[in-house]
TITOR-611298 format. One record per residue (C-alpha): residue in three letters; x negated, y, z. Coordinates in pm, 1 decimal, decimal comma. Last residue first. Layout:
N
ZAPA  aa       c1       c2       c3
ZAPA ALA        X        Y        Z
...
***
This chain:
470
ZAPA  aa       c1       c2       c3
ZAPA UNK    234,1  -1710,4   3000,0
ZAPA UNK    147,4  -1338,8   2980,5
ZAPA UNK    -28,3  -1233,7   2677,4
ZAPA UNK   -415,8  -1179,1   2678,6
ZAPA UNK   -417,8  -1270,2   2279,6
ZAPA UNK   -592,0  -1572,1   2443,1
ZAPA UNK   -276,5  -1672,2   2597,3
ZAPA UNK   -284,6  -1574,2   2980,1
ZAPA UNK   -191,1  -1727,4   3321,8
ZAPA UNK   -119,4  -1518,8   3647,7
ZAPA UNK    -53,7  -1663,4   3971,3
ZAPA UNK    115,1  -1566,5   4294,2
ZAPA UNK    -32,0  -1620,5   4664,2
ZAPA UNK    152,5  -1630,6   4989,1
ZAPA UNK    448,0  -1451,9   5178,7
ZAPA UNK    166,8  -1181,5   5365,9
ZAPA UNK    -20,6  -1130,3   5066,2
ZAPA UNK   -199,7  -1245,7   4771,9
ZAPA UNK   -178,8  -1158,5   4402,1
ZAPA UNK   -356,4  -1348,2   4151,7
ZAPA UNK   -497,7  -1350,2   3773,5
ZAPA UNK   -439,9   -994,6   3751,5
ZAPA UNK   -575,3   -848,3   3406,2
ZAPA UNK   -890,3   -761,9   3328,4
ZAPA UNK   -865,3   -900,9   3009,8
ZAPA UNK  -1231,2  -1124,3   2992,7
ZAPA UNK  -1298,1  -1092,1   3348,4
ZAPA UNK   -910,3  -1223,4   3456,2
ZAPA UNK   -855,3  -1052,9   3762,3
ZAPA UNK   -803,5  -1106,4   4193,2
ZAPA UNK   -579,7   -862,1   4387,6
ZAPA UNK   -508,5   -863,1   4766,6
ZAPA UNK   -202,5   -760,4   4908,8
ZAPA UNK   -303,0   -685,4   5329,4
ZAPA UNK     12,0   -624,4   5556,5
ZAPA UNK   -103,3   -823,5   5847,2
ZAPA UNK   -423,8   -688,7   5812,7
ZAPA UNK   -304,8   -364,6   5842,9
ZAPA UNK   -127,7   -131,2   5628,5
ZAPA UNK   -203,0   -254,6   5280,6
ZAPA UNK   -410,1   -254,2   4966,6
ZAPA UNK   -719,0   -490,5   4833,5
ZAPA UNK   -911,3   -578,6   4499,1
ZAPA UNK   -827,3   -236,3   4319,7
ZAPA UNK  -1037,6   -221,9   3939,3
ZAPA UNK  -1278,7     74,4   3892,3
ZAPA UNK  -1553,6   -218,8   3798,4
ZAPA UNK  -1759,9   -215,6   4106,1
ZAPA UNK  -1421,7   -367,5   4256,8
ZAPA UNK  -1245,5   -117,9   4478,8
ZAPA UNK  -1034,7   -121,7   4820,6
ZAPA UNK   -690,6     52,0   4898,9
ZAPA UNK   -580,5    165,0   5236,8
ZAPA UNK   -172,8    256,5   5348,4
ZAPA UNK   -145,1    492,4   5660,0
ZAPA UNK    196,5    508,1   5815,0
ZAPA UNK    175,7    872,9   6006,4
ZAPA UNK    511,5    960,6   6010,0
ZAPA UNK    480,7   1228,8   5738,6
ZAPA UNK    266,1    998,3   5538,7
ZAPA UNK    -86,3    847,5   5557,7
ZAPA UNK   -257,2    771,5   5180,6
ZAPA UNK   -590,5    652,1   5213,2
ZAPA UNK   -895,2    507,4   4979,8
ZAPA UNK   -745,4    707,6   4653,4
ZAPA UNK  -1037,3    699,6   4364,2
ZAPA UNK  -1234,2   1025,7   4324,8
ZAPA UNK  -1596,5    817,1   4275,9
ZAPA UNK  -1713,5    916,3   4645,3
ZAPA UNK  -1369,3    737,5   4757,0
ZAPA UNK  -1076,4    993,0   4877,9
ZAPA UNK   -835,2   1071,8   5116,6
ZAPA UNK   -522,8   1123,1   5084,2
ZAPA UNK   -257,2   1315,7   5397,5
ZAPA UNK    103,3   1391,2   5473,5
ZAPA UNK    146,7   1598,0   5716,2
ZAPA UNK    495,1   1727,3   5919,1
ZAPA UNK    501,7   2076,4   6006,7
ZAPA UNK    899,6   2039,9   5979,6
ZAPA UNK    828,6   2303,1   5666,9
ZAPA UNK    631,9   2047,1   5494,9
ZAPA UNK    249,0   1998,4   5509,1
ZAPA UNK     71,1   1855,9   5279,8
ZAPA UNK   -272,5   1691,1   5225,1
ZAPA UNK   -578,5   1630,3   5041,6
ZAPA UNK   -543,0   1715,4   4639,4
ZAPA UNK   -814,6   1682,0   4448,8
ZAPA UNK   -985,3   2048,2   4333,3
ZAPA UNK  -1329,3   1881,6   4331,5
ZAPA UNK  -1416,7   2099,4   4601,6
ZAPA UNK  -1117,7   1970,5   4790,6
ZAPA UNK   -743,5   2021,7   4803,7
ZAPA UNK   -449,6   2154,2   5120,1
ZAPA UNK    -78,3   2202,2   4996,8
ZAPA UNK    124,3   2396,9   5241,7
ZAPA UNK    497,0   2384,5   5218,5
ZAPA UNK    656,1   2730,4   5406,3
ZAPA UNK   1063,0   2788,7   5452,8
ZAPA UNK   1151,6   3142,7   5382,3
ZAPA UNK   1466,9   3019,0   5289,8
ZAPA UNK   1409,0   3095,9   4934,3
ZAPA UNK   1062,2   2926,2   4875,8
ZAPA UNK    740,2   2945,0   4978,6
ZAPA UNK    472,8   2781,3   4856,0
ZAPA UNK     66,8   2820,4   5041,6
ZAPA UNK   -188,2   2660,8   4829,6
ZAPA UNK   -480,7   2539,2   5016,4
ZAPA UNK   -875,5   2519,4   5012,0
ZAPA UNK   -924,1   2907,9   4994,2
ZAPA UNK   -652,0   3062,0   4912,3
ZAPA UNK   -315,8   3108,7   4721,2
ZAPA UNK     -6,6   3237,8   4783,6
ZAPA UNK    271,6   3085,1   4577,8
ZAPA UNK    641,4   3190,6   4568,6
ZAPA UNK    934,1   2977,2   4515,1
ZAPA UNK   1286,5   3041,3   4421,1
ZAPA UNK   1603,7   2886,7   4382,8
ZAPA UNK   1908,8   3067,6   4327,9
ZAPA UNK   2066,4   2875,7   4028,0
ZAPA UNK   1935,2   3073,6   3736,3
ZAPA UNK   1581,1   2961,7   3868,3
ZAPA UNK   1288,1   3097,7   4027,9
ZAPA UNK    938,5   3058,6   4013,3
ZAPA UNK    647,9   3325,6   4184,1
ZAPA UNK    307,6   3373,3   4148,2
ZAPA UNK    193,7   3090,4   3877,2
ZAPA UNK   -190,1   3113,9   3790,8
ZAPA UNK   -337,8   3292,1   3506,6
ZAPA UNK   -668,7   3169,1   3352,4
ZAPA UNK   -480,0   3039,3   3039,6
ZAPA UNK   -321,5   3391,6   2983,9
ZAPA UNK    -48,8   3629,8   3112,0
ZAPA UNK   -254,0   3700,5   3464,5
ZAPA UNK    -97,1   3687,0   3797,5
ZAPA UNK    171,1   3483,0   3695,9
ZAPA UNK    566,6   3534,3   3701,2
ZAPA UNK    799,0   3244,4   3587,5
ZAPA UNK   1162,1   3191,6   3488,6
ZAPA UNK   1388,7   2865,8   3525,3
ZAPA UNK   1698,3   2793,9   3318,7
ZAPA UNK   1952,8   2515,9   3407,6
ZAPA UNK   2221,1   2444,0   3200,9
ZAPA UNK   2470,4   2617,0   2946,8
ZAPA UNK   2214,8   2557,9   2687,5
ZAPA UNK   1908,9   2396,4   2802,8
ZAPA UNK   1585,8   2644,6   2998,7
ZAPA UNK   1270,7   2742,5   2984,8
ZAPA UNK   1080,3   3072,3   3119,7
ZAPA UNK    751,7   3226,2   3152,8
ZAPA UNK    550,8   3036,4   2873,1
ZAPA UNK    173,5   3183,3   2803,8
ZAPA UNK    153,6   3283,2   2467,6
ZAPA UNK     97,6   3677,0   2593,6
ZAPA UNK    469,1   3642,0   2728,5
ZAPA UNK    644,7   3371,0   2641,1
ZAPA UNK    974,4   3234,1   2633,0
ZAPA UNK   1122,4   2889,9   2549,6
ZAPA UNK   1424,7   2705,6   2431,5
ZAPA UNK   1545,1   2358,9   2486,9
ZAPA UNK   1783,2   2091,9   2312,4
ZAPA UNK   1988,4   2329,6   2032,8
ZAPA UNK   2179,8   2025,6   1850,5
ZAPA UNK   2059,0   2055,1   1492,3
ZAPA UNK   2236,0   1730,7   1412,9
ZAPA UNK   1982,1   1532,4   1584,8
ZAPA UNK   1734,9   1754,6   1796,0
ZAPA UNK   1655,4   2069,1   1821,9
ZAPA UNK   1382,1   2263,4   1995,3
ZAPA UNK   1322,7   2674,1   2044,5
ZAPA UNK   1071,2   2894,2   2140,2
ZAPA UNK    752,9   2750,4   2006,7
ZAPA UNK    498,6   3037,9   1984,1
ZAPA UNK    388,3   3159,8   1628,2
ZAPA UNK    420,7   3537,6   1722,0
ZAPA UNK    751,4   3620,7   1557,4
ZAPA UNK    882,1   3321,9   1748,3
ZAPA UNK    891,7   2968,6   1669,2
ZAPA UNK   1156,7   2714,0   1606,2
ZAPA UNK   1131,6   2323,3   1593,8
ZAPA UNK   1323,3   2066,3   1460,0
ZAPA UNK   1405,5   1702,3   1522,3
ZAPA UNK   1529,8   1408,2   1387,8
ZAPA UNK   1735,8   1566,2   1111,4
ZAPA UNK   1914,6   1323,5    862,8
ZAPA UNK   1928,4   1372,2    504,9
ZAPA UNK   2124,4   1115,0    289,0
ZAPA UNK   2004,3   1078,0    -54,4
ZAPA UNK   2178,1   1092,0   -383,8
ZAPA UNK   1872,8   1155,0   -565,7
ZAPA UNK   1472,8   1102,3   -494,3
ZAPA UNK   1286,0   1173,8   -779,7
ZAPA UNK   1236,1   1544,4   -670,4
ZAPA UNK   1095,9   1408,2   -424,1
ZAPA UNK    762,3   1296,9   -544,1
ZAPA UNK    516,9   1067,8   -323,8
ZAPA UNK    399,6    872,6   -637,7
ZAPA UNK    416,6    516,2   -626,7
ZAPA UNK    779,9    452,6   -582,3
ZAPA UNK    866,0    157,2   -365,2
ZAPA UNK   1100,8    387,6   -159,1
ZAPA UNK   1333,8    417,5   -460,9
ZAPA UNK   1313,0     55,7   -516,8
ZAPA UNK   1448,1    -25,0   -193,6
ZAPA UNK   1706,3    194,0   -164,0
ZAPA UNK   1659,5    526,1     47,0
ZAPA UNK   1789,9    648,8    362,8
ZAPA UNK   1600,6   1039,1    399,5
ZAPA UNK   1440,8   1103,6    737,0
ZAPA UNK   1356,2   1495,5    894,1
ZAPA UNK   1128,6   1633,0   1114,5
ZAPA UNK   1110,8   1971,5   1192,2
ZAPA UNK    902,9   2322,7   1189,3
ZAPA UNK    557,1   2192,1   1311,9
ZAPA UNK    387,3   2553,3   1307,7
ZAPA UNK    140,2   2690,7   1053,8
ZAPA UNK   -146,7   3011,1   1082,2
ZAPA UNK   -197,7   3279,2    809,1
ZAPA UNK     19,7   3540,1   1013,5
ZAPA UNK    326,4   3238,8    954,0
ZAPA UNK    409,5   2986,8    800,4
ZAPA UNK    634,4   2713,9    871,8
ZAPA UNK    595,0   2312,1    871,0
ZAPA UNK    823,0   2058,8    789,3
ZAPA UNK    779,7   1708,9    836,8
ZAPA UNK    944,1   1524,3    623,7
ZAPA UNK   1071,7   1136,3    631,3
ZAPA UNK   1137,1    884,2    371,3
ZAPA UNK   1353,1    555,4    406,1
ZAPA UNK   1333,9    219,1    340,9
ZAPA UNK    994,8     62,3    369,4
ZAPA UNK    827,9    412,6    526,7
ZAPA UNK    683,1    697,3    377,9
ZAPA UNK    654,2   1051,4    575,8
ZAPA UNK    617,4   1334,5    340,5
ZAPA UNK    537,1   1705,8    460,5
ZAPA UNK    683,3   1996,2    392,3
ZAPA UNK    578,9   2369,8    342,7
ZAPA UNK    833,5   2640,1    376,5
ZAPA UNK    733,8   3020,6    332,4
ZAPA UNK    816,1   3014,5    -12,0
ZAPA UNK   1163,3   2958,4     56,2
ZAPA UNK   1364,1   2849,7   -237,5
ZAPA UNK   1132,3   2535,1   -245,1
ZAPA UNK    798,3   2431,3   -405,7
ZAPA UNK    653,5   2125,3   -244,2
ZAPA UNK    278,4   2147,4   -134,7
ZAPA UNK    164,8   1780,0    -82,5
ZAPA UNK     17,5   1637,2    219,3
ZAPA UNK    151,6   1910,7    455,4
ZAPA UNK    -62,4   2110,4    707,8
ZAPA UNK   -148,7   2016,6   1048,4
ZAPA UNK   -358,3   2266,6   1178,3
ZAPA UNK   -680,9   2378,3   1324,6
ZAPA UNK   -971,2   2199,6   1197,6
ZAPA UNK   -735,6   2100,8    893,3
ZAPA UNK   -454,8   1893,9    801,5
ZAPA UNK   -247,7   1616,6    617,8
ZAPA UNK     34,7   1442,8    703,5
ZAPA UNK    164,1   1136,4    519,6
ZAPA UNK    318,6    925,4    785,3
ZAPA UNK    320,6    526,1    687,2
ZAPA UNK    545,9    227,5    829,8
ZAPA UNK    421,2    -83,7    741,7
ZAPA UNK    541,6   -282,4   1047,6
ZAPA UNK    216,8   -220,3   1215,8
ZAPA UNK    224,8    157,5   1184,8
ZAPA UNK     47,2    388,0    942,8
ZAPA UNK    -33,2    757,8   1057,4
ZAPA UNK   -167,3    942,9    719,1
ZAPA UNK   -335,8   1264,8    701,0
ZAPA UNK   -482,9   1304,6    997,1
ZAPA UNK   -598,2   1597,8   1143,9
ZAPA UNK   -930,5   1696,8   1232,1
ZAPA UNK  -1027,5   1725,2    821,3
ZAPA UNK  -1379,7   1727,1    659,0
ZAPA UNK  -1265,6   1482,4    428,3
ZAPA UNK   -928,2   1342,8    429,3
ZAPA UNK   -796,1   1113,2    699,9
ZAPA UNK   -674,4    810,6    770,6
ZAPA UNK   -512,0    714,4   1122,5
ZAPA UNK   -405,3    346,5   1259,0
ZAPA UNK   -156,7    252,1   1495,7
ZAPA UNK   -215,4    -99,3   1564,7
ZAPA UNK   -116,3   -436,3   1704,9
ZAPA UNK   -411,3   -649,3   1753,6
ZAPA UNK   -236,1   -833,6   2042,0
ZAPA UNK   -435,8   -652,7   2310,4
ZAPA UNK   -324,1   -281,6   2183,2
ZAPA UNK   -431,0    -56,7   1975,0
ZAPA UNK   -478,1    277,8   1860,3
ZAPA UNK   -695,5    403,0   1539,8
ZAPA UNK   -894,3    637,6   1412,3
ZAPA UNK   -910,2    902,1   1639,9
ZAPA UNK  -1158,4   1187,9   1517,8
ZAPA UNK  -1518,3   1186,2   1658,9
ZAPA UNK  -1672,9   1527,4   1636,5
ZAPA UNK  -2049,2   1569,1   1669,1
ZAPA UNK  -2107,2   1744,7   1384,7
ZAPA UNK  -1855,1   1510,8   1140,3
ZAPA UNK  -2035,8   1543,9    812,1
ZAPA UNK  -2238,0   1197,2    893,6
ZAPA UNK  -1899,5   1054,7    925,1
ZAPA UNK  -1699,3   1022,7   1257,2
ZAPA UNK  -1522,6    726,9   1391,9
ZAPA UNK  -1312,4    690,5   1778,5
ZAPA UNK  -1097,1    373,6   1845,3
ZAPA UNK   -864,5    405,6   2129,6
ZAPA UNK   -797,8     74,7   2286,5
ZAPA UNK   -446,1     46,6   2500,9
ZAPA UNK   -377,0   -148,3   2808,5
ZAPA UNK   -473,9    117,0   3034,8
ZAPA UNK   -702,3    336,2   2880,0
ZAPA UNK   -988,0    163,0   2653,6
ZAPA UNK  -1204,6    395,7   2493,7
ZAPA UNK  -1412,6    275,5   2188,4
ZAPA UNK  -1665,2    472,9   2018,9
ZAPA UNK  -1802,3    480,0   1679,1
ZAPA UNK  -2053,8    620,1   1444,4
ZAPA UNK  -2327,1    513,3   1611,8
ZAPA UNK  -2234,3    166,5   1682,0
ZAPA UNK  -2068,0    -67,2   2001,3
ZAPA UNK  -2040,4    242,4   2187,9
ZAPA UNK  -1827,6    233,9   2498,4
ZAPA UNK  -1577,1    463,5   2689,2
ZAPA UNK  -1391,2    288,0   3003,3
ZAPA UNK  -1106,4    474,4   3194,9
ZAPA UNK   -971,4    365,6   3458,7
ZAPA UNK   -859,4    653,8   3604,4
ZAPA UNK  -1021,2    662,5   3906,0
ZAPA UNK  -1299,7    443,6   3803,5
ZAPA UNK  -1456,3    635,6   3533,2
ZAPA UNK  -1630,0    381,0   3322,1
ZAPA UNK  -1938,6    392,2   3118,5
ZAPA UNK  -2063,3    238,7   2801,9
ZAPA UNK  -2370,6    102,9   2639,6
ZAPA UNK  -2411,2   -117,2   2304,1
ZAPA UNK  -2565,4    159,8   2122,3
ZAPA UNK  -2656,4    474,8   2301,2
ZAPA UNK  -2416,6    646,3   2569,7
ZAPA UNK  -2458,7   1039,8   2653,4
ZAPA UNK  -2249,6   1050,6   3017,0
ZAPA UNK  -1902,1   1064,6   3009,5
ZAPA UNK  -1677,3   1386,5   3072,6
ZAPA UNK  -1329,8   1375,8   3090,0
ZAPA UNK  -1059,6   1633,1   2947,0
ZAPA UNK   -683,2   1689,7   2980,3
ZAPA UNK   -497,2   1891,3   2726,1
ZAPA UNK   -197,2   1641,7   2702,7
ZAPA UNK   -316,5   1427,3   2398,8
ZAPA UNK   -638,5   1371,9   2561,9
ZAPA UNK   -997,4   1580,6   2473,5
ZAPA UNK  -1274,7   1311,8   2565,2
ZAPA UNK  -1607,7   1518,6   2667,2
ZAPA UNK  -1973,1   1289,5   2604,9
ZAPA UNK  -2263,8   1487,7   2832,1
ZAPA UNK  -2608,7   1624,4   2743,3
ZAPA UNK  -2662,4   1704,6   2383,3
ZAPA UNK  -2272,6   1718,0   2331,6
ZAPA UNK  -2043,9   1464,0   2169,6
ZAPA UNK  -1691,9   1587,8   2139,1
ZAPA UNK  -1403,3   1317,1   2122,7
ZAPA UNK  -1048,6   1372,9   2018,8
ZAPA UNK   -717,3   1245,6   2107,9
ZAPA UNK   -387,2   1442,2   1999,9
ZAPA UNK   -195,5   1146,5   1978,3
ZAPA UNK     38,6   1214,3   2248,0
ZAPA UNK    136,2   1587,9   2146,9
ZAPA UNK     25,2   1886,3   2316,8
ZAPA UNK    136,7   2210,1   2391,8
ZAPA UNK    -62,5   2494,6   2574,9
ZAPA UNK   -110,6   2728,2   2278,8
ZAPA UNK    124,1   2662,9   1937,3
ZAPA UNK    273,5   2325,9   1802,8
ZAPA UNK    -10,7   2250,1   1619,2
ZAPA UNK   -245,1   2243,6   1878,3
ZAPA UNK   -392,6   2605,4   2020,6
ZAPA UNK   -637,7   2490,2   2334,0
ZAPA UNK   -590,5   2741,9   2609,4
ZAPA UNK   -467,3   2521,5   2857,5
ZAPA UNK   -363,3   2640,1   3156,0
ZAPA UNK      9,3   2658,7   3087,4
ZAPA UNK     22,6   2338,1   3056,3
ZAPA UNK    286,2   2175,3   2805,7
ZAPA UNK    328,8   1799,8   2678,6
ZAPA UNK    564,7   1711,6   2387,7
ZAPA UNK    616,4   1376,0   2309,1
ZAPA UNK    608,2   1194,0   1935,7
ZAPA UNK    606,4    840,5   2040,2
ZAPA UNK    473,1    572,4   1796,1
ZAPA UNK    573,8    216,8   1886,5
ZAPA UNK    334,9    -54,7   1909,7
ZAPA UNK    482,9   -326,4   1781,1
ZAPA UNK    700,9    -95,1   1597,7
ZAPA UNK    988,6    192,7   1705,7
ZAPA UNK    919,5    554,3   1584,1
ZAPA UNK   1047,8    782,4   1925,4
ZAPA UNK   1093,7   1147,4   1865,5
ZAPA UNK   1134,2   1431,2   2053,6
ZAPA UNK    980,1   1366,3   2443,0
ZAPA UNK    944,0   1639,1   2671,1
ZAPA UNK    849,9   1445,6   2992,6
ZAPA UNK    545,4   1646,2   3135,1
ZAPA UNK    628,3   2055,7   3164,1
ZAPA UNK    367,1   2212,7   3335,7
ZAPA UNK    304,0   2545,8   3476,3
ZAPA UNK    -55,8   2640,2   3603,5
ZAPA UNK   -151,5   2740,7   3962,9
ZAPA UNK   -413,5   2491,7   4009,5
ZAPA UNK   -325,3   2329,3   4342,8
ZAPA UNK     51,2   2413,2   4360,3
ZAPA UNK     78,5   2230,9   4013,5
ZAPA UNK    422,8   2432,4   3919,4
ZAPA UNK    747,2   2256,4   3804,7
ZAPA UNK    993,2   2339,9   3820,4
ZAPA UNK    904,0   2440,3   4171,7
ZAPA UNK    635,4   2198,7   4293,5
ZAPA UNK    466,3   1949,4   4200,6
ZAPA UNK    168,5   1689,8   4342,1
ZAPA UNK   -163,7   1544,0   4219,2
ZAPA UNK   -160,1   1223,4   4429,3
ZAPA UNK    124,6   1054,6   4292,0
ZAPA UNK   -102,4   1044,6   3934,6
ZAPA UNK     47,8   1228,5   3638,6
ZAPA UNK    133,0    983,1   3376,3
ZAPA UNK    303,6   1237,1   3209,6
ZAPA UNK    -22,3   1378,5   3189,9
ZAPA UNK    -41,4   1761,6   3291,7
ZAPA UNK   -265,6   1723,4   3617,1
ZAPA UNK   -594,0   1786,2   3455,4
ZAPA UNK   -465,9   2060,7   3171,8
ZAPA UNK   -774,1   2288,1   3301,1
ZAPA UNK   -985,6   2110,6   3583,3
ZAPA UNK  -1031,3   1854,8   3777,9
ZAPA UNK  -1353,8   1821,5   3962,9
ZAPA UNK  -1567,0   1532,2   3895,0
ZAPA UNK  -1625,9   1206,4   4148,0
ZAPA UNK  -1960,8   1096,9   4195,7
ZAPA UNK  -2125,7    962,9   3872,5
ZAPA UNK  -2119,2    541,3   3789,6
ZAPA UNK  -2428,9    395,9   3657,3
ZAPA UNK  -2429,0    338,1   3294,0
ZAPA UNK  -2284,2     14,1   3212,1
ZAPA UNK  -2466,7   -196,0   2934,3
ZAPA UNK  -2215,0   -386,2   2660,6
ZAPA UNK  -2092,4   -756,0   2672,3
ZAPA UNK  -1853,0   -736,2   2448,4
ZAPA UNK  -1553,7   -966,7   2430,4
ZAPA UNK  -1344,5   -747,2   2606,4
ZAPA UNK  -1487,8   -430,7   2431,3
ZAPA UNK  -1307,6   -614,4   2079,3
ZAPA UNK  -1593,7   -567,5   1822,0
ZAPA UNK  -1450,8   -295,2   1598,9
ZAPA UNK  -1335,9   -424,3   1263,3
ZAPA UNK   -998,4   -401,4   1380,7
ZAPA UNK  -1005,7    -58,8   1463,5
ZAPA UNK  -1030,0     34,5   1084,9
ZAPA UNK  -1389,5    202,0    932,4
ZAPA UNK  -1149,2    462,1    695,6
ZAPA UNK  -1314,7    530,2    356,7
ZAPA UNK  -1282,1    906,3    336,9
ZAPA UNK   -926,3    983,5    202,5
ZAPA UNK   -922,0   1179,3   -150,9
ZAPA UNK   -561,3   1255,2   -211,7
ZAPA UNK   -346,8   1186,6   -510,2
ZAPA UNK   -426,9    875,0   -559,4
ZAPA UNK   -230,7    666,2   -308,2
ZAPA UNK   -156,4    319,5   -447,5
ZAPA UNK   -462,3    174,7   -241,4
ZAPA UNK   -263,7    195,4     59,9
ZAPA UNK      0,0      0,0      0,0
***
């Protein structure tokens, strides 16, 4: 299938599957680094840890930005499904396609400096690895992350159960785009690109499924320039078995915005066509998936979904968001002490009477909110967060390994709950006691559990070799 396109000159992709598997590998491990502080964008996953806390709607109390972590648009079903999610924090100065502070999940990209390795998420986040030659990798125990490189023009970077392939050409500068996602069973999502771009041009799925984007260092443009009625529409084409899909993008003061995505039903030899031409397509039926809207200065400030259904709207000030809200729903506002990534969050308050307001200081973030009631969030030098304090003076407390992984958690009533480490990142013990001990024992091919032990008795794990539960 993808031979047939032509029109574009793709680099020759190196595909994930021709990566040696880093479970079969047997690479060197660089010694592990004490624990690093968290910076810009470092709480905005939505996978955000139970130790980095909220508040508001919501603010990170510790770093003073706004975040927004479950926006998702758009969900493309395969063995391993692509998910088009927005993430926003308002600390992040980075510009992606759908304006300053968003993110989208695949937005991976890896940086190699003279003296340290930096892995750019899809949610603005960064970690830093050490420099890693041939067959050496690292891994940063608290978020269990491993980065390894089994050649020199590629890394691998296994988060969770998921293998991020990274490939640059002798062009790339130090810049290693993501080429490819997947997952113990060899499913993929793989990205192709064209020469001297940062954005892909084509996202193909497992089940044959193929995006057609195309971009630049900045931007995600359109594979083909379609001529409209509107000259300041461009539009992407999105090929799958049965159906075609465009992503529209808007110009505007030289720069382009994601305006919407878009499917047309086709017959099968309609979507069989060679050429990606739609003006050959006829009687289709056009359904919306999602579309965006942006302001007069290329911030998002408007999403909607299937049948144009207004979903969310935004405002910024200096491209840093202080308010969001849904129709007829809830709509909450925000004041900062600087309009820009630096800025932290002074006060939040909401169309429905709630308000907070932050005073921070050394070591501890003090909220207050309408009752006058005061929450006190204490952090480190490495900006994790320690304890809290509600307004019934109760605390709730974490402490920390040297590497930044959670050894304690005590609560308002002072239950304390202890986790132990493998060298490896991976937890081998948690509980409240002895008499409360779980402990965990892996496979050390997939580092999956192989048992679980506690109080009621011991629980087994078998695998396929595909790493599949039995």
């Amino acid at each position: 299938m993808f031979a047939e396109q032509k029109s574009v000159d793709l680099d020759n992709p190196y595909l994930i599957k021709h990566i040696q598997d880093p479970a079969n590998a047997q690479p060197t491990m660089k010694p592990f680094p004490q624990a690093k502080p968290i910076s810009a964008g470092g709480c905005a996953t939505p996978e955000t840890s139970k130790e980095c806390p909220v508040s508001g709607k919501p603010v990170n109390p510790i770093l003073g930005c706004k975040i927004l972590t479950e926006e998702p648009d758009v969900f493309i079903d395969a063995h391993l499904p692509l998910v088009w999610r927005r993430t926003y924090a308002s600390d992040v100065a980075h510009e992606g396609m759908l304006g300053q502070g968003w993110s989208l999940d695949f937005g991976y990209r890896l940086e190699v400096l003279e003296e340290e390795i930096v892995l750019y998420d899809g949610y603005g986040k960064k970690d830093l690895f050490p420099v890693l030659q041939v067959g050496e990798s690292h891994l940063i125990p608290k978020g269990s992350i491993s980065l390894s490189r089994p050649s020199t023009q590629d890394y691998l970077c296994h988060i969770g159960n998921r293998y991020y392939h990274f490939h640059a050409s002798k062009e790339s500068q130090g810049v290693f785009r993501l080429r490819g996602i997947k997952d113990h069973n060899h499913n993929s999502i793989q990205f192709f690109y064209e020469k001297n771009k940062t954005f892909a041009s084509f996202i193909a799925l497992d089940n044959q499924r193929l995006f057609a984007l195309q971009g630049n260092a900045h931007r995600l443009l359109g594979l083909e320039e379609l001529v409209f009625d509107k000259s300041d529409l461009r539009k992407n084409l999105l090929r799958t078995d049965d159906a075609l899909v465009l992503l529209h993008y808007h110009k505007q003061d030289q720069r382009k915005r994601l305006g919407s995505i878009e499917t047309f039903s086709l017959d099968k030899e309609e979507a069989l066509m060679a050429e990606y031409n739609i003006h050959e397509v006829q009687d289709a039926t056009l359904k919306t998936m999602v579309r965006y809207v942006y302001s007069e200065d290329n911030d998002l400030i408007a999403v909607h979904g299937k049948e144009d259904l207004l979903l969310r709207t935004f405002d910024y000030r200096n491209h840093v968001m202080i308010s969001h809200g849904v129709p007829e729903g809830l709509e909450s506002y925000y004041e900062y002490d600087v309009y820009g990534a630096e800025g932290k969050v002074l006060k939040n308050h909401t169309n429905t009477g709630q308000v907070w307001h932050f005073d921070y200081q050394e070591g501890k973030t003090i909220v207050t909110d309408a009752l006058r009631r005061e929450t006190v969030y204490t952090y480190d030098k490495n900006n994790y967060f320690t304890s809290k304090i509600n307004p019934l003076h109760q605390q709730s407390t974490i402490r920390y390994t040297p590497r930044g992984q959670v050894k304690e958690v005590v609560d308002a009533t002072g239950r304390a709950q202890n986790f132990s480490y493998a060298e490896n990142g991976a937890m081998i013990e948690s509980g409240m006691g002895i008499m409360q001990s779980t402990k965990y024992r892996y496979h050390i091919k997939y580092h999956k559990p192989i048992a679980i032990e506690d109080d009621k008795g011991t629980t087994l794990f078998s695998y396929d070799t595909q790493a599949n539960l039995l």
